[in-house]
PDB file with SEQRES, HELIX, SHEET and CRYST1 records, atoms N, CA, C and O in Angstrom:
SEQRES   1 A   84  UNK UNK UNK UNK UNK UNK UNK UNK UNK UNK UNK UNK UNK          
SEQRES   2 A   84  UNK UNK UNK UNK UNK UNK UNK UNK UNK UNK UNK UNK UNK          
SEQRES   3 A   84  UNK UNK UNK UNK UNK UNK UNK UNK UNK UNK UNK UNK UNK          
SEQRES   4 A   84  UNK UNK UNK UNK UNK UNK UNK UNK UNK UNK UNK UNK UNK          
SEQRES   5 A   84  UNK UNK UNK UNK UNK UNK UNK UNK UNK UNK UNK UNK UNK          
SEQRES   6 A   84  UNK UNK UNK UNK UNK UNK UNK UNK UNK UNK UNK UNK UNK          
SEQRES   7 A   84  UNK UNK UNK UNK UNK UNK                                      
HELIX    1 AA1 UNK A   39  UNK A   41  5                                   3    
HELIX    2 AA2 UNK A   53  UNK A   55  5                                   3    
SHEET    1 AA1 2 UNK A   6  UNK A  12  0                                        
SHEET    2 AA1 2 UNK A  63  UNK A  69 -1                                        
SHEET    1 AA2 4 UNK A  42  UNK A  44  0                                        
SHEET    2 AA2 4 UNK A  50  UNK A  52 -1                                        
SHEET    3 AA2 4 UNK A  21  UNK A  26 -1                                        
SHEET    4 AA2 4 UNK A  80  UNK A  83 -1                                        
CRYST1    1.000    1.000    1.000  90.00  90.00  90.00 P 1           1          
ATOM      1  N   UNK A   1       1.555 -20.885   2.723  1.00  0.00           N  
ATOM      2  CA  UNK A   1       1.425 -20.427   4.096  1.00  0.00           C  
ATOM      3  C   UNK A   1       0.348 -21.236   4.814  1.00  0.00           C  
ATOM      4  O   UNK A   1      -0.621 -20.681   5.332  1.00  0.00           O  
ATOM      5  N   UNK A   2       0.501 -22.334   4.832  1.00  0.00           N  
ATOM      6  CA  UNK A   2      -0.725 -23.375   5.128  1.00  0.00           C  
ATOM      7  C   UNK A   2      -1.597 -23.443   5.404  1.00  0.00           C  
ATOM      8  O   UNK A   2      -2.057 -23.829   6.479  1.00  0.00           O  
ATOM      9  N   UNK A   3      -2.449 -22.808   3.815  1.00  0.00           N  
ATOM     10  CA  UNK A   3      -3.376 -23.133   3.299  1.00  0.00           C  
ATOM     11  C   UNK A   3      -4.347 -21.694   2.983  1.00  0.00           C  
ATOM     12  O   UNK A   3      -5.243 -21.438   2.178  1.00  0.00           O  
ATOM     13  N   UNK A   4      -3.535 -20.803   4.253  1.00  0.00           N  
ATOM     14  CA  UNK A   4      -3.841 -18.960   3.822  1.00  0.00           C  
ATOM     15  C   UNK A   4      -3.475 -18.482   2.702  1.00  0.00           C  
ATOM     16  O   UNK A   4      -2.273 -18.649   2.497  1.00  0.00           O  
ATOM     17  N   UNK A   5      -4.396 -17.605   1.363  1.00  0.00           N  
ATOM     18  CA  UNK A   5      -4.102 -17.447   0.740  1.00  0.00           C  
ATOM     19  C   UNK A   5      -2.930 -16.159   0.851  1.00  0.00           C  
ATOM     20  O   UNK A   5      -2.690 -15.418   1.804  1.00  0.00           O  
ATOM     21  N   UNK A   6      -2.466 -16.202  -0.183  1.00  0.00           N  
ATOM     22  CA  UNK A   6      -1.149 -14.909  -0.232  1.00  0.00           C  
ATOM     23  C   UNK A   6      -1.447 -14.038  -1.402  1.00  0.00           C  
ATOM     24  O   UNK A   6      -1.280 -14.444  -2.552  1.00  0.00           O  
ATOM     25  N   UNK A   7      -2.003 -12.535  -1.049  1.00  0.00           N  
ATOM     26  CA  UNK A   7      -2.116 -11.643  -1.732  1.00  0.00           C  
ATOM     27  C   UNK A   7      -0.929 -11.039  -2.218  1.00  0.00           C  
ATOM     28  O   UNK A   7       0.080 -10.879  -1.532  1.00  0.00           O  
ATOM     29  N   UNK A   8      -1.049 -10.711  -3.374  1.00  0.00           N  
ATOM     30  CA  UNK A   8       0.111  -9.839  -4.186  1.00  0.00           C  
ATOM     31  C   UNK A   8      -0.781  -8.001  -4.222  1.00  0.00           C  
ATOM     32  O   UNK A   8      -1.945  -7.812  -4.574  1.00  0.00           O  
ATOM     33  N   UNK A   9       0.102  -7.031  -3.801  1.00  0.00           N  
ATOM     34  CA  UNK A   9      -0.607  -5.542  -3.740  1.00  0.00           C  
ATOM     35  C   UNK A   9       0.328  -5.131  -5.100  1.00  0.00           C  
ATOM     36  O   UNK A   9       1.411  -5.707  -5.211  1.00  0.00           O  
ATOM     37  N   UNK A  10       0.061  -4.477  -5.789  1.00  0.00           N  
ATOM     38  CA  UNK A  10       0.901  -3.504  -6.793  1.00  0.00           C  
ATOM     39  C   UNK A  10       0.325  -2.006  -6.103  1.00  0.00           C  
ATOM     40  O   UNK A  10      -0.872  -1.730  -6.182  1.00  0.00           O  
ATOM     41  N   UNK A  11       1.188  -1.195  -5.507  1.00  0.00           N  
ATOM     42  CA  UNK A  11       0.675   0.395  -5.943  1.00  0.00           C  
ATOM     43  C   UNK A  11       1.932   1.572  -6.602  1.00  0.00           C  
ATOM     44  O   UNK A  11       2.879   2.088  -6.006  1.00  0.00           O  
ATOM     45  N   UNK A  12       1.513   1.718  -7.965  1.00  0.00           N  
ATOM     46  CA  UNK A  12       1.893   2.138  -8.960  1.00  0.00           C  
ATOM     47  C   UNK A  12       1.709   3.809  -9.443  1.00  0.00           C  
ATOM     48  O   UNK A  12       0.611   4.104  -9.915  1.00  0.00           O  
ATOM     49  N   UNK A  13       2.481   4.611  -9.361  1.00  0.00           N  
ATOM     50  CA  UNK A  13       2.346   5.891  -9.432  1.00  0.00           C  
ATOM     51  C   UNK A  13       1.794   6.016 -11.377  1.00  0.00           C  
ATOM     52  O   UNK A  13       2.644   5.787 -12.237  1.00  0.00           O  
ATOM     53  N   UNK A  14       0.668   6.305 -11.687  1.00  0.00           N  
ATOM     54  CA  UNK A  14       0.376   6.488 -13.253  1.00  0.00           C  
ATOM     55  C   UNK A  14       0.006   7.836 -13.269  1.00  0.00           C  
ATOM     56  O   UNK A  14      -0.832   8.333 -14.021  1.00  0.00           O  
ATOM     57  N   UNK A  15       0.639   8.389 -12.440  1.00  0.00           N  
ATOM     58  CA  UNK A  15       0.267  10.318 -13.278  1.00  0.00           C  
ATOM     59  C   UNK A  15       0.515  10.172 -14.793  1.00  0.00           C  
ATOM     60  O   UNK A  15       1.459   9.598 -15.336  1.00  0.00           O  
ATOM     61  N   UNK A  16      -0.464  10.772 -15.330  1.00  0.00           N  
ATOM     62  CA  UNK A  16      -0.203  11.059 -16.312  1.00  0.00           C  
ATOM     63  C   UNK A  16       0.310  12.544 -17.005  1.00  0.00           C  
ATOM     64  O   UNK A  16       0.576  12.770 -18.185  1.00  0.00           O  
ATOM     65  N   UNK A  17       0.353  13.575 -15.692  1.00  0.00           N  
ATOM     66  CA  UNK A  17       1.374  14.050 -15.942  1.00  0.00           C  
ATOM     67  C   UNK A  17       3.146  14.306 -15.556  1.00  0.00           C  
ATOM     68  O   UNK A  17       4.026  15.150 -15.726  1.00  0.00           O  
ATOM     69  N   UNK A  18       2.981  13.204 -15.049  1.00  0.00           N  
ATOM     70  CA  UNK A  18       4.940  13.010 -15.076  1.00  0.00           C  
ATOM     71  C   UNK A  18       5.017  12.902 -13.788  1.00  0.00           C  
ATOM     72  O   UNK A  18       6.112  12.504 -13.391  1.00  0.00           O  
ATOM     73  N   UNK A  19       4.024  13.176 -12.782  1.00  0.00           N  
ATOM     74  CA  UNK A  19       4.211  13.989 -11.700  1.00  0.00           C  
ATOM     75  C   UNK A  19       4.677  12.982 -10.885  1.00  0.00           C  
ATOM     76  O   UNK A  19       4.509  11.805 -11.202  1.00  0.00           O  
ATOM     77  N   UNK A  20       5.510  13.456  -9.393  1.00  0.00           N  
ATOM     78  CA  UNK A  20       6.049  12.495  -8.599  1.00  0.00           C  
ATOM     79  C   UNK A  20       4.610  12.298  -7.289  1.00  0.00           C  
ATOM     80  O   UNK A  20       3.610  12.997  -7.449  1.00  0.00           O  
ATOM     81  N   UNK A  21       4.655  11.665  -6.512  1.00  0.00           N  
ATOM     82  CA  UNK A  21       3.514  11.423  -6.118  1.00  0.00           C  
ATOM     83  C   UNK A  21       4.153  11.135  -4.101  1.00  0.00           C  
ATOM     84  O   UNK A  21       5.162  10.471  -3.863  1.00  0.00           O  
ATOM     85  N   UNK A  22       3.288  11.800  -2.958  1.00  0.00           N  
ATOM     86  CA  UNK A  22       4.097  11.463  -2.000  1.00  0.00           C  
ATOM     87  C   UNK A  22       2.956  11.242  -0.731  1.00  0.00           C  
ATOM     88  O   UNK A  22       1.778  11.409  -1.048  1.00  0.00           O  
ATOM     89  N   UNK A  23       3.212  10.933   0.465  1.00  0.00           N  
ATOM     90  CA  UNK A  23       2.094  11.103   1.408  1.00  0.00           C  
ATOM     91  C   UNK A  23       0.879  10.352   0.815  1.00  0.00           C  
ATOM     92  O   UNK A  23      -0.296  10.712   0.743  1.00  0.00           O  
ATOM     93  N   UNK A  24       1.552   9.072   0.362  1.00  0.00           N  
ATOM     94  CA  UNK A  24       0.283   8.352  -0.159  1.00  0.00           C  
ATOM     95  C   UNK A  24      -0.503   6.914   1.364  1.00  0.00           C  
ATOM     96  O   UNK A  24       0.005   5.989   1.999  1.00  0.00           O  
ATOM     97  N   UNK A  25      -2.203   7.679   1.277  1.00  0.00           N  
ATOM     98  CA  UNK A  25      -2.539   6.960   2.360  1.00  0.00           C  
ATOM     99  C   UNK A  25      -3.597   6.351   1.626  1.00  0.00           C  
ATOM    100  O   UNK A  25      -4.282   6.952   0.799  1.00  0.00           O  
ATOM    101  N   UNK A  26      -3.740   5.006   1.972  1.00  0.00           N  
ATOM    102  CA  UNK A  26      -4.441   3.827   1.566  1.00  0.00           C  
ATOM    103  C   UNK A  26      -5.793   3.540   2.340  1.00  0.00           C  
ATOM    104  O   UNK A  26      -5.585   3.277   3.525  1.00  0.00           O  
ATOM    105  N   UNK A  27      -6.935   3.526   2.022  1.00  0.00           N  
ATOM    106  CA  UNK A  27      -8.464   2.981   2.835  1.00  0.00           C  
ATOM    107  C   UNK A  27      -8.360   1.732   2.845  1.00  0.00           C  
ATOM    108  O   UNK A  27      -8.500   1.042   1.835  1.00  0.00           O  
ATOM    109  N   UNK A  28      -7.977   1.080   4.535  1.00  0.00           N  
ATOM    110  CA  UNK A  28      -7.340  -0.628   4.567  1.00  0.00           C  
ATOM    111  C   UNK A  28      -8.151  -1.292   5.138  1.00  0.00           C  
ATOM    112  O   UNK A  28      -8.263  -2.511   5.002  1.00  0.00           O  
ATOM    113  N   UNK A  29      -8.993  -0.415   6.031  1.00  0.00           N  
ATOM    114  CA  UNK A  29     -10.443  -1.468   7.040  1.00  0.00           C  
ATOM    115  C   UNK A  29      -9.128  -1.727   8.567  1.00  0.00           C  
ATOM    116  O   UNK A  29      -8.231  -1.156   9.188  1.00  0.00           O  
ATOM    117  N   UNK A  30      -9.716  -2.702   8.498  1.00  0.00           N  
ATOM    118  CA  UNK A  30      -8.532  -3.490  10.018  1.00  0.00           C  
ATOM    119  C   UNK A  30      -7.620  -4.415   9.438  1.00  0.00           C  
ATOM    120  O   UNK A  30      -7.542  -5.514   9.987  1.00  0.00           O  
ATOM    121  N   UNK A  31      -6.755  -4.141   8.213  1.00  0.00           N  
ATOM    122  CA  UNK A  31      -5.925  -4.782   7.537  1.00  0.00           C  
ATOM    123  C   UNK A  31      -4.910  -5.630   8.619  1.00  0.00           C  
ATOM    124  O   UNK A  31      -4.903  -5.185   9.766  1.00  0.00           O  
ATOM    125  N   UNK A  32      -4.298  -6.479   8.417  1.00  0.00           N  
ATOM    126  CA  UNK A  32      -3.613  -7.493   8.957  1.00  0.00           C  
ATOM    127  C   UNK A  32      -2.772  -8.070   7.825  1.00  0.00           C  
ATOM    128  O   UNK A  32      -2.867  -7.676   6.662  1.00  0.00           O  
ATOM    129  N   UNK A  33      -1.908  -9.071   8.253  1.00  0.00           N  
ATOM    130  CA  UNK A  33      -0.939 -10.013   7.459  1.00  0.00           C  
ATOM    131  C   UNK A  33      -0.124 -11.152   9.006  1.00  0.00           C  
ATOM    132  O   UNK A  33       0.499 -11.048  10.062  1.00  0.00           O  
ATOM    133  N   UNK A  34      -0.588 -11.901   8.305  1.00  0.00           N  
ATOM    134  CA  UNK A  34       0.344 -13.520   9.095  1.00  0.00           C  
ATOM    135  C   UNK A  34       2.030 -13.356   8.175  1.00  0.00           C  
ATOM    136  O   UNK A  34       2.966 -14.141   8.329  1.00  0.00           O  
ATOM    137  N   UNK A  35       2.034 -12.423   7.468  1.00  0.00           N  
ATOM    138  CA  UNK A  35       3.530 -12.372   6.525  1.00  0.00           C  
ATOM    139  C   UNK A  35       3.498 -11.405   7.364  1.00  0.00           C  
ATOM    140  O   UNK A  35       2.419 -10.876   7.629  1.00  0.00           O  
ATOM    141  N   UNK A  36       4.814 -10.931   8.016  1.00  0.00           N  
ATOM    142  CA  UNK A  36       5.610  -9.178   8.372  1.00  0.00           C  
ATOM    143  C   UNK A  36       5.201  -9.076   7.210  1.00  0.00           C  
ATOM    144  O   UNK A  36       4.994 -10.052   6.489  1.00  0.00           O  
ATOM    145  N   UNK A  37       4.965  -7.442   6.742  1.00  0.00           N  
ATOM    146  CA  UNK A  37       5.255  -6.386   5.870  1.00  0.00           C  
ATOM    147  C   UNK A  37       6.266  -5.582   6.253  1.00  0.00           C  
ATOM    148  O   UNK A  37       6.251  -4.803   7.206  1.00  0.00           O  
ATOM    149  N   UNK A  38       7.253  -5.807   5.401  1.00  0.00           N  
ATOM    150  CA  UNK A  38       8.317  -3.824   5.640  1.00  0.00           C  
ATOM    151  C   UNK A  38       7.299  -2.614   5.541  1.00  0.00           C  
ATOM    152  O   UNK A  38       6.570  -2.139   4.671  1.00  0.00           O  
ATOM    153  N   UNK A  39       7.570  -2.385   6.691  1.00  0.00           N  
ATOM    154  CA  UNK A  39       7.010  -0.996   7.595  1.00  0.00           C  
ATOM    155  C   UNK A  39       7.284  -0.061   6.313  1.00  0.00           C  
ATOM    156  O   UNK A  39       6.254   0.451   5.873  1.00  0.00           O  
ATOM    157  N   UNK A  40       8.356   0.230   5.694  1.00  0.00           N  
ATOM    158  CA  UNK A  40       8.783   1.387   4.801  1.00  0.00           C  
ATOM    159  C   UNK A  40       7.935   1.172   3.577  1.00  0.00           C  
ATOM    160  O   UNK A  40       7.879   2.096   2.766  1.00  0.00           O  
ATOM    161  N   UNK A  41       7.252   0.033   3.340  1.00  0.00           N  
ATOM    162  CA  UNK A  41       6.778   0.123   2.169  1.00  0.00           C  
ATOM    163  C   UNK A  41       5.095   0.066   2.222  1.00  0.00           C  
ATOM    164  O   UNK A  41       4.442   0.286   1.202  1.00  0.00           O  
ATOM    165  N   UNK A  42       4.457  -0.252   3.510  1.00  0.00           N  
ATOM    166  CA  UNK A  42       3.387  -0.838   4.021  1.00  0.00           C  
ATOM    167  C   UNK A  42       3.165  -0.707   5.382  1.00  0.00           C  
ATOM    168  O   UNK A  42       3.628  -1.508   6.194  1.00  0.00           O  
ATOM    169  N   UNK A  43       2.133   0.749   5.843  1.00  0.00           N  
ATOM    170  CA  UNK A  43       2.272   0.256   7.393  1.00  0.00           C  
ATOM    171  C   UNK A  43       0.658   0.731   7.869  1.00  0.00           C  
ATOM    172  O   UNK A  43       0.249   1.834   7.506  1.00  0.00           O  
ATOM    173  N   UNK A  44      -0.201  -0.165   8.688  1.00  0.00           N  
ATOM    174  CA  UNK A  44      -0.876   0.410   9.197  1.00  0.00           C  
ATOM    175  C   UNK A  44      -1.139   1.488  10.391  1.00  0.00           C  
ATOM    176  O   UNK A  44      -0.915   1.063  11.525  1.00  0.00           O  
ATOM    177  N   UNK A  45      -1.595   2.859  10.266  1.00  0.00           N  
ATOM    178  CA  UNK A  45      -1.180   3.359  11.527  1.00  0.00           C  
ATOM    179  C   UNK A  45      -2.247   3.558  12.234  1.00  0.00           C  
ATOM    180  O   UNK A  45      -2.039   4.022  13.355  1.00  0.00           O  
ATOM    181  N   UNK A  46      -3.971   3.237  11.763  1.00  0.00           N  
ATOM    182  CA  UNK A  46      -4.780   3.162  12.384  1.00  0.00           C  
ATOM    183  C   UNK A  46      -5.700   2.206  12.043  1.00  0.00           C  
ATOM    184  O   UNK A  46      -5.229   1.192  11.529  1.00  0.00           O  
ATOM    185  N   UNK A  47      -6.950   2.261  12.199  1.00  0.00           N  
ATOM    186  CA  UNK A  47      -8.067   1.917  11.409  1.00  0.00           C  
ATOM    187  C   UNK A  47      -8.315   2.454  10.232  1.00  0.00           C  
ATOM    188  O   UNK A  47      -8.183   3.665  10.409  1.00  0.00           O  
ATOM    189  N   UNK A  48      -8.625   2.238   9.034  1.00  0.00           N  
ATOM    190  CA  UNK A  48      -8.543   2.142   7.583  1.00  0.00           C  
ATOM    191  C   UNK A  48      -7.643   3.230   7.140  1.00  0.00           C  
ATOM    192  O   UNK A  48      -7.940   3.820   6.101  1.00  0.00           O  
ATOM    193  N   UNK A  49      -6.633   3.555   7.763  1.00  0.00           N  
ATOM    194  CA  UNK A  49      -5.178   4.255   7.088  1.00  0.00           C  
ATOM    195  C   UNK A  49      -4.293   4.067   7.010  1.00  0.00           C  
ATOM    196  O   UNK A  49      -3.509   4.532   7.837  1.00  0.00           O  
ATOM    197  N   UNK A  50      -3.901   3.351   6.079  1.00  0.00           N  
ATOM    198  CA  UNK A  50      -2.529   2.972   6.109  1.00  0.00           C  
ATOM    199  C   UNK A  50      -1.916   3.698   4.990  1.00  0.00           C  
ATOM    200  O   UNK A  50      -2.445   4.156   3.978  1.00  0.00           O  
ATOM    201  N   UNK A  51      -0.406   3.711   5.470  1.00  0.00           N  
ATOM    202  CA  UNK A  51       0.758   4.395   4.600  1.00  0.00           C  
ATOM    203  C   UNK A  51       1.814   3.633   3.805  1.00  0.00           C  
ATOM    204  O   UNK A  51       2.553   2.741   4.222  1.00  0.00           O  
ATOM    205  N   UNK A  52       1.750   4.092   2.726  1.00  0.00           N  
ATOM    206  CA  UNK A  52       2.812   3.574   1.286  1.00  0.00           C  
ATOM    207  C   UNK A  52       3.882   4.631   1.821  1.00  0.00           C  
ATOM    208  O   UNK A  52       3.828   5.796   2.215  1.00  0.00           O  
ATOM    209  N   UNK A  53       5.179   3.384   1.595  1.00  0.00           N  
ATOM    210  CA  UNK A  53       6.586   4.091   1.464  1.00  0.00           C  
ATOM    211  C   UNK A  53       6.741   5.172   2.100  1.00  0.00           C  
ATOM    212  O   UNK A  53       6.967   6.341   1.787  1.00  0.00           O  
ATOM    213  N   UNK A  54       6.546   4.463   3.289  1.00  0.00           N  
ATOM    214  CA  UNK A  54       6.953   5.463   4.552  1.00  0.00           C  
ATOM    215  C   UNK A  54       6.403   7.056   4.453  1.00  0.00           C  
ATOM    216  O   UNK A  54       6.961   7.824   5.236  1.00  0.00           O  
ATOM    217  N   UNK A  55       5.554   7.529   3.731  1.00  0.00           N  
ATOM    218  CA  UNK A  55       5.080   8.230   3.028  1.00  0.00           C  
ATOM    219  C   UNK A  55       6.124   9.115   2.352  1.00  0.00           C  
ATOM    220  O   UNK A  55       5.919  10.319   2.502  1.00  0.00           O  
ATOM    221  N   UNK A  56       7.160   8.789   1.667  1.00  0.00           N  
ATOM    222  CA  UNK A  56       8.106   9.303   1.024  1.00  0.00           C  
ATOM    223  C   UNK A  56       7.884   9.627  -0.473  1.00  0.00           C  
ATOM    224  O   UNK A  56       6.849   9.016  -0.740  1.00  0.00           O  
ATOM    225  N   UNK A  57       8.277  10.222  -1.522  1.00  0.00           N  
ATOM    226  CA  UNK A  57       8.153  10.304  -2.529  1.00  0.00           C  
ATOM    227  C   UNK A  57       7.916   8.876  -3.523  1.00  0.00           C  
ATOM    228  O   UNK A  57       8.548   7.897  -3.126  1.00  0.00           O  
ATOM    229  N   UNK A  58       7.230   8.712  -4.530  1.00  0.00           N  
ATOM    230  CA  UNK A  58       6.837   7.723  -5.236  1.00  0.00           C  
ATOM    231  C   UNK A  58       7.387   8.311  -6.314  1.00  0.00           C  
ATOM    232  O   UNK A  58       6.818   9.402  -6.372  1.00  0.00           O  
ATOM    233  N   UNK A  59       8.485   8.210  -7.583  1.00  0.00           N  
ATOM    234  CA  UNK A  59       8.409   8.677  -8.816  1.00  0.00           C  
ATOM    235  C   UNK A  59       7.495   7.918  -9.725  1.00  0.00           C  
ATOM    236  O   UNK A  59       7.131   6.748  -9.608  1.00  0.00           O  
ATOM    237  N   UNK A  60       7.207   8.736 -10.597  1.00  0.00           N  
ATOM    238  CA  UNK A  60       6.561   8.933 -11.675  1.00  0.00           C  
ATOM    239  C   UNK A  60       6.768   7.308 -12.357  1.00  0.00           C  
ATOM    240  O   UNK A  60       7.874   6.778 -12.469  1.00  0.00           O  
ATOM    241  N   UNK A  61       5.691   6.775 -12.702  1.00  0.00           N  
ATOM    242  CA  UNK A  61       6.199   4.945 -13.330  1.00  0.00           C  
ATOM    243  C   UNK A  61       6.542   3.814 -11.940  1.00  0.00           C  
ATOM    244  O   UNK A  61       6.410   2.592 -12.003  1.00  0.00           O  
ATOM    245  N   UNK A  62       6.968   4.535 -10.818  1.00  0.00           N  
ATOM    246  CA  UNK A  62       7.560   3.780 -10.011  1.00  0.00           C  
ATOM    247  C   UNK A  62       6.321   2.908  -9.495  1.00  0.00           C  
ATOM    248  O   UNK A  62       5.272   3.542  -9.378  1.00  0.00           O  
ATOM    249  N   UNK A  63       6.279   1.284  -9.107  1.00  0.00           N  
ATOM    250  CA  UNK A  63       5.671   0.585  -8.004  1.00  0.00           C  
ATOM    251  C   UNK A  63       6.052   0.315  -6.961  1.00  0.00           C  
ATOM    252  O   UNK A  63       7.275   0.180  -6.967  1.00  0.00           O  
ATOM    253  N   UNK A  64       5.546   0.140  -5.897  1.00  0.00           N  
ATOM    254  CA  UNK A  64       5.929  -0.385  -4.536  1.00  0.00           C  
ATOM    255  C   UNK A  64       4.647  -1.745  -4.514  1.00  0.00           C  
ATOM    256  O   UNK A  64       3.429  -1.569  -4.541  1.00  0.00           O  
ATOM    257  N   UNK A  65       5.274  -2.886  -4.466  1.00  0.00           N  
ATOM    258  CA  UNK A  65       4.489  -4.452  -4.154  1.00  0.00           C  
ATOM    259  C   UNK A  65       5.134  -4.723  -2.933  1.00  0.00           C  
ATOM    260  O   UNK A  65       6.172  -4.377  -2.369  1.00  0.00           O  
ATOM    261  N   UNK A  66       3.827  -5.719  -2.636  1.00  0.00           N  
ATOM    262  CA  UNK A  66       4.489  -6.463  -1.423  1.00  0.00           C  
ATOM    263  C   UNK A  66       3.240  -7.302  -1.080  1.00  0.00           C  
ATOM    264  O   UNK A  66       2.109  -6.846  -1.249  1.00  0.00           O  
ATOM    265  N   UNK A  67       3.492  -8.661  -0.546  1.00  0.00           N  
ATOM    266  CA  UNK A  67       2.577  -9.398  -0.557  1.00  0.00           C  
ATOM    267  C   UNK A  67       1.794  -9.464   1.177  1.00  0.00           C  
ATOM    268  O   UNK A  67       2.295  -8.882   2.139  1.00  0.00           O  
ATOM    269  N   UNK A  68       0.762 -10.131   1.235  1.00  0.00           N  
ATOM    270  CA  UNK A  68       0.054 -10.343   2.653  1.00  0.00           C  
ATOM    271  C   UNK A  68      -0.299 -11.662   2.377  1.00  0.00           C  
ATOM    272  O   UNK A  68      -0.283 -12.358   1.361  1.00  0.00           O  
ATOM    273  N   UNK A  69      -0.794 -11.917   4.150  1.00  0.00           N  
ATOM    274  CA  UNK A  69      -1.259 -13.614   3.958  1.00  0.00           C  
ATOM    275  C   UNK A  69      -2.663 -12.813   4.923  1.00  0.00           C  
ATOM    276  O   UNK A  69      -2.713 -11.858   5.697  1.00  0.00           O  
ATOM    277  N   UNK A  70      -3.356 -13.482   4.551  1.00  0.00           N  
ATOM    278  CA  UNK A  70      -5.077 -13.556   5.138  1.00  0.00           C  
ATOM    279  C   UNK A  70      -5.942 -14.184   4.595  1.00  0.00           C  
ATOM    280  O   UNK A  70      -5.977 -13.990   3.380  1.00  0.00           O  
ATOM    281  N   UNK A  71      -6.794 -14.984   5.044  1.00  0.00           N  
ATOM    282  CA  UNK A  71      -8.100 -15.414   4.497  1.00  0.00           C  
ATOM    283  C   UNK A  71      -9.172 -14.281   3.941  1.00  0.00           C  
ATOM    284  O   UNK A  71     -10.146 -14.548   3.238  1.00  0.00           O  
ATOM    285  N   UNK A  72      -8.875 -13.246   4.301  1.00  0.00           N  
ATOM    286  CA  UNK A  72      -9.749 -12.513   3.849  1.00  0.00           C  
ATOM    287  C   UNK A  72      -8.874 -11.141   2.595  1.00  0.00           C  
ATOM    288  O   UNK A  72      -7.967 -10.416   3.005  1.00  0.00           O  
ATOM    289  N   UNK A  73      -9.283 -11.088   1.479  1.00  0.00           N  
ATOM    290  CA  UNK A  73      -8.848 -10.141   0.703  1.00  0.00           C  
ATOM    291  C   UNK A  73      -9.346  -8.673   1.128  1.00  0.00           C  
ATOM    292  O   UNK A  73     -10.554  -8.621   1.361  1.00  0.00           O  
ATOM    293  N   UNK A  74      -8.822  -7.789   1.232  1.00  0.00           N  
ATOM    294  CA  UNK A  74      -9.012  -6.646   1.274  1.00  0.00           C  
ATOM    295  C   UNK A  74      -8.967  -5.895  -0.208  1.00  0.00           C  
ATOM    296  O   UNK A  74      -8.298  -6.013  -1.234  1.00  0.00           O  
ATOM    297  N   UNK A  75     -10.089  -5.032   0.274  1.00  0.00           N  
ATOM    298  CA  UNK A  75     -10.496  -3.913  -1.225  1.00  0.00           C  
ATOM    299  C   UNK A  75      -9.671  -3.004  -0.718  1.00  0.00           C  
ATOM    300  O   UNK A  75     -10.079  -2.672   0.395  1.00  0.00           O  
ATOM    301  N   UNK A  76      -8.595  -2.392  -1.053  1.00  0.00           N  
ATOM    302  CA  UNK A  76      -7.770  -0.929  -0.680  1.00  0.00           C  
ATOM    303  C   UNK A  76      -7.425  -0.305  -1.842  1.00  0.00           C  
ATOM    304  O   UNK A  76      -7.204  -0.771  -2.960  1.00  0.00           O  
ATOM    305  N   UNK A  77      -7.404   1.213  -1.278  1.00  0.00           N  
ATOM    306  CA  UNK A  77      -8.226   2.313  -2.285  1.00  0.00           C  
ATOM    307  C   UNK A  77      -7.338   3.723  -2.121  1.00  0.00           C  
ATOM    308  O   UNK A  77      -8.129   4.576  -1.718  1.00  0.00           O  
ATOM    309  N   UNK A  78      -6.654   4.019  -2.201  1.00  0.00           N  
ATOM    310  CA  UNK A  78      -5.764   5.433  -2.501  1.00  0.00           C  
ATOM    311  C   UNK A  78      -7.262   6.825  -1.893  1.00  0.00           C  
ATOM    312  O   UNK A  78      -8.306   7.222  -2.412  1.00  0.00           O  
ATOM    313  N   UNK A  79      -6.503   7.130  -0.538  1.00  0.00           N  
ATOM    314  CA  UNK A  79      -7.542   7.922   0.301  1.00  0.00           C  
ATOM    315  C   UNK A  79      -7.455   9.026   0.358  1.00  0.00           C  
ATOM    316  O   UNK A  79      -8.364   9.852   0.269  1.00  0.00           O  
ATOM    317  N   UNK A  80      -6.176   9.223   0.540  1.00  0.00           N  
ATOM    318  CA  UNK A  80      -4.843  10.410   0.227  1.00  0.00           C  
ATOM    319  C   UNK A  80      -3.806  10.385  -0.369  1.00  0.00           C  
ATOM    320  O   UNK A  80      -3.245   9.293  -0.465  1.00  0.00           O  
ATOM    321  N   UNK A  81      -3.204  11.543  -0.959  1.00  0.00           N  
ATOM    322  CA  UNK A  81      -2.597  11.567  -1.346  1.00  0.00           C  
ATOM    323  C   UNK A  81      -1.697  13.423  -2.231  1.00  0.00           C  
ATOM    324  O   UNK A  81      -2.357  14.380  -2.635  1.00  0.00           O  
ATOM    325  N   UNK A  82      -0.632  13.346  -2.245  1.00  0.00           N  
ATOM    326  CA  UNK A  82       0.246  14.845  -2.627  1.00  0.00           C  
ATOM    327  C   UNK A  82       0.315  14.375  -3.954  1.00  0.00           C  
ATOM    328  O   UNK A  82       0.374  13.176  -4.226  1.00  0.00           O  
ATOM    329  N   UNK A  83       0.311  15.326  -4.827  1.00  0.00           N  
ATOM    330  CA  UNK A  83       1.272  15.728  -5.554  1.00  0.00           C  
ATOM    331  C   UNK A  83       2.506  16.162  -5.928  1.00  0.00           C  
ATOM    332  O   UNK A  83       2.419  17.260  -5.379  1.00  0.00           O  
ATOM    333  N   UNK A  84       3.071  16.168  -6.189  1.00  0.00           N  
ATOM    334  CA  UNK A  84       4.203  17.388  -6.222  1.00  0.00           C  
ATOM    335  C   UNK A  84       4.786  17.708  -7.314  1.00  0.00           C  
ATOM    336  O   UNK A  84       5.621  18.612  -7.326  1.00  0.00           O  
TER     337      UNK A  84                                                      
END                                                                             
């Protein structure tokens, strides 16, 4: 992406008890990407909140990846989040 590095995100449901996982919100800062992100899997809706998978159910084992382009790496951190 000439010469911007390209982050790879993994976020990975590891309950360890089986559990499905939903309404998951992320601590992002003023996150950005020079790549689109799919909205359904990645979306910022404010200042440091952003939402995984449209905030839809996550099963149990399941990941949602998706990459960004920025010079700057972001630390993001699981802020919220359901159980179910």
């Amino acid at each position: 992406m000439g010469g911007i590095p390209v982050h790879t995100v993994l976020i990975a449901n590891t309950c360890v008890n089986g559990c499905v996982i939903s309404n998951i919100h992320v601590a992002c800062g003023k996150f950005s990407s020079v790549l689109l992100i799919d909205p359904t899997k990645f979306k910022r809706l404010e200042y440091n909140d952003c939402l995984v998978n449209g905030g839809r159910p996550l099963a149990n084992g399941a990941v949602i990846s998706f990459k960004y382009v920025n010079s700057f790496r972001y630390d993001l951190s699981v802020s919220k989040v359901v159980c179910d």
